[in-house]
C-alpha positions as CSV (number, residue, x, y, z in Angstrom):
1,X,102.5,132.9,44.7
2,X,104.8,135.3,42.3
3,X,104.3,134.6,38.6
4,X,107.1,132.4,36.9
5,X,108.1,132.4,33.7
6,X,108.2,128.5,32.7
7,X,109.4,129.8,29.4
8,X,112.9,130.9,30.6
9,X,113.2,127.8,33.4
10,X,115.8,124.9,32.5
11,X,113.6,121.7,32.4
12,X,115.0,118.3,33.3
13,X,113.5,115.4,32.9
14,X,109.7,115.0,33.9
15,X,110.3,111.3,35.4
16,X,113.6,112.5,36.9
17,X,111.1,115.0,38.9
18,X,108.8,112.3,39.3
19,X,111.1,110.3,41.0
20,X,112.3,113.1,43.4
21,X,108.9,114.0,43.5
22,X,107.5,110.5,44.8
23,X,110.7,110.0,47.4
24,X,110.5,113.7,49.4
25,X,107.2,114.7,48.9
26,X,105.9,112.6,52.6
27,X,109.3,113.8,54.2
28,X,109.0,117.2,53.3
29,X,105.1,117.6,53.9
30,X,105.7,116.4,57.4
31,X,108.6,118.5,58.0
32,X,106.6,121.7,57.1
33,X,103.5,120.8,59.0
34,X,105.1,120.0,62.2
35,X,106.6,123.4,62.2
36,X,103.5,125.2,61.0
37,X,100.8,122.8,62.0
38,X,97.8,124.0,59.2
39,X,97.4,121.2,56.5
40,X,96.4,124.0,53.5
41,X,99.0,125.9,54.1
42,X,101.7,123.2,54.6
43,X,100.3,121.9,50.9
44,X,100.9,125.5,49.6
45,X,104.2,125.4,51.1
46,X,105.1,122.2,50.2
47,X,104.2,123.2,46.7
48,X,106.2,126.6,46.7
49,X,109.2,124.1,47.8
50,X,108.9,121.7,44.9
51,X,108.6,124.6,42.4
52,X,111.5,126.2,43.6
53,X,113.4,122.7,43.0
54,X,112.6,122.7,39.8
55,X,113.6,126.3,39.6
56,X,116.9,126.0,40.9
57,X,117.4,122.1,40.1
58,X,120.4,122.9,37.4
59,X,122.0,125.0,40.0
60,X,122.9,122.1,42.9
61,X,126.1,121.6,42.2
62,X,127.0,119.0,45.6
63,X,128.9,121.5,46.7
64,X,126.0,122.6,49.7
65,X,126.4,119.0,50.6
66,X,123.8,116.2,50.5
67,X,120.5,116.5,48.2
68,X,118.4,115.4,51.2
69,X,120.8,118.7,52.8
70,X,119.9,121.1,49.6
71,X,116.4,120.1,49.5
72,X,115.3,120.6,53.2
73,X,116.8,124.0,52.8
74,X,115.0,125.1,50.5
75,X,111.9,124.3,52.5
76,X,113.3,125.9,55.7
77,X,113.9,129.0,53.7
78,X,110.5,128.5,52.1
79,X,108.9,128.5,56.2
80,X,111.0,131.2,57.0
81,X,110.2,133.4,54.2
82,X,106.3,132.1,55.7
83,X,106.8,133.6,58.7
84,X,108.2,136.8,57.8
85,X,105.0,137.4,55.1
86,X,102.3,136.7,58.0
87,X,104.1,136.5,61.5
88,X,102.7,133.1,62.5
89,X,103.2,132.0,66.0
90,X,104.4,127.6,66.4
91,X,101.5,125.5,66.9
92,X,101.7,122.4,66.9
93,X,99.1,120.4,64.9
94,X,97.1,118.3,67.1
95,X,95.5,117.0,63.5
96,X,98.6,115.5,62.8
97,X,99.1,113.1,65.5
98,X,95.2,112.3,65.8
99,X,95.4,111.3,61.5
100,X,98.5,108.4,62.9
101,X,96.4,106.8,65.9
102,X,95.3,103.7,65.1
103,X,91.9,102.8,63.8
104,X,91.9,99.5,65.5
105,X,92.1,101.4,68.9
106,X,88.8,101.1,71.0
107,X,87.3,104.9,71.7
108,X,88.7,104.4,75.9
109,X,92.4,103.8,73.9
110,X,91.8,106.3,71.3
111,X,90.4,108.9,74.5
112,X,93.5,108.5,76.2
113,X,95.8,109.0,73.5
114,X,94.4,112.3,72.7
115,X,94.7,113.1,76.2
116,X,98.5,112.1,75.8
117,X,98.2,114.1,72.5
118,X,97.1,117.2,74.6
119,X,100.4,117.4,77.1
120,X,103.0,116.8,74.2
121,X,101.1,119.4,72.2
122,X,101.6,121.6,74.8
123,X,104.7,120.8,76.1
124,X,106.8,121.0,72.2
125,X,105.2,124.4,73.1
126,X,107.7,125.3,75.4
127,X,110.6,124.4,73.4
128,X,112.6,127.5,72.2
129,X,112.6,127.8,68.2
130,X,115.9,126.1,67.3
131,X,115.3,123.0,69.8
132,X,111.7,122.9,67.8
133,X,113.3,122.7,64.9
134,X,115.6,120.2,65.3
135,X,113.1,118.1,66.9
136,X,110.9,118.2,63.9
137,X,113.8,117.7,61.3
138,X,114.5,114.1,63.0
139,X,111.0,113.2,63.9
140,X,109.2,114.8,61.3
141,X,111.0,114.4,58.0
142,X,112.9,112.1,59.2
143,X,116.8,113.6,58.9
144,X,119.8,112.4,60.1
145,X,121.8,114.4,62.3
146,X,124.5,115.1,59.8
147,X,121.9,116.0,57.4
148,X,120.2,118.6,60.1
149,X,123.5,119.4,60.7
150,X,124.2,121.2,57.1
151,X,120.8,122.8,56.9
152,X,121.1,124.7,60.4
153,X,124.7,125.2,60.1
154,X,125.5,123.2,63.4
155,X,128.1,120.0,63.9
156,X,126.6,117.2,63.9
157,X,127.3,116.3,68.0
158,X,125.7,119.9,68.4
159,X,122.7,118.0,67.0
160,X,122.9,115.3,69.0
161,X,123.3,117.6,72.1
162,X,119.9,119.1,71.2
163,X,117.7,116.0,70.8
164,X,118.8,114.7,73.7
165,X,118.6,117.5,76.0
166,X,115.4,118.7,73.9
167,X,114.1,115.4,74.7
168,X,114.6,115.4,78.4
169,X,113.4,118.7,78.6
170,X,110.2,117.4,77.5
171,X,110.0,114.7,79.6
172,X,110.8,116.7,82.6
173,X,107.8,119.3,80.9
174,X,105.4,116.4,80.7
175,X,105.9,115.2,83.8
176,X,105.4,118.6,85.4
177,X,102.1,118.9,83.9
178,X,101.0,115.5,85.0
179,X,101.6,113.3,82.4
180,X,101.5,109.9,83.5
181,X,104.6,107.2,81.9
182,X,102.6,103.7,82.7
């Protein structure tokens, strides 16, 4: 992390930050794990996003469009600039979707979910880079197609085209590799 001189950064209002704090912090975590899939380094990037917030906060004018828009850039610049320092490859963090089953599930259930886990791991895989993306912008922090839309510099029905033909594709994946629908 470079150093930062507080000193010279415009402060707003801690409960303003709070507030922003408390309302993206979920969204944006997910968002950054499902494209990196460590939990450490999603916290460290999570945090590199919120300090750059406060950083720039003064300088969001509405002019790049939504908040939710502004926001989510920074922290696809923030994963970019990731990749770039240590060349990561996708992987998809089976962590993730193991911490949301149920713990009510009995272990056969929970068995078979994993299993279920195991082919969309694998399958997401396959997806080229901008149909991962997209995919975890909607699913992951949640997005609406016109907001992924401004961050990726796409129309909105461009969007639209890409989940759904991102989502076929990985239903045509998973059931070539034998995943079973019942």
């Amino acid at each position: 992390m470079k150093n930062v001189d507080y000193n010279s950064t415009p402060i707003f209002n801690i409960d303003e930050f709070t507030k922003i704090y408390e309302a993206y912090y979920e969204r944006i975590f997910k968002y950054i794990y499902y494209k990196i899939g460590d939990k450490h380094m999603s916290e460290e990037l999570c945090s590199q996003v919120f300090e750059k917030i406060i950083l720039n906060y003064n300088k969001f004018s509405g002019n790049e469009g939504s908040f939710d828009g502004w926001i989510f850039t920074i922290a696809k610049n923030v994963i970019t600039d990731n990749y770039r320092k240590s060349k990561n490859i996708f992987c998809f963090p089976l962590d993730f979707l193991n911490n949301n089953i149920s713990l009510k599930k009995t272990p056969d259930e929970s068995t078979l979910s994993k299993e279920d886990n195991v082919y969309l791991i694998n399958a997401l895989k396959k997806l080229n880079s901008k149909e991962r993306s997209v995919i975890s912008f909607k699913y992951g922090a949640g997005l609406k197609n016109t907001e992924i839309a401004n961050i990726m510099g796409l129309s909105e029905s461009n969007v639209g085209v890409i989940i759904c033909r991102s989502l076929k594709k990985l239903k045509k994946i998973l059931v070539k590799d034998g995943f079973d629908y019942e």
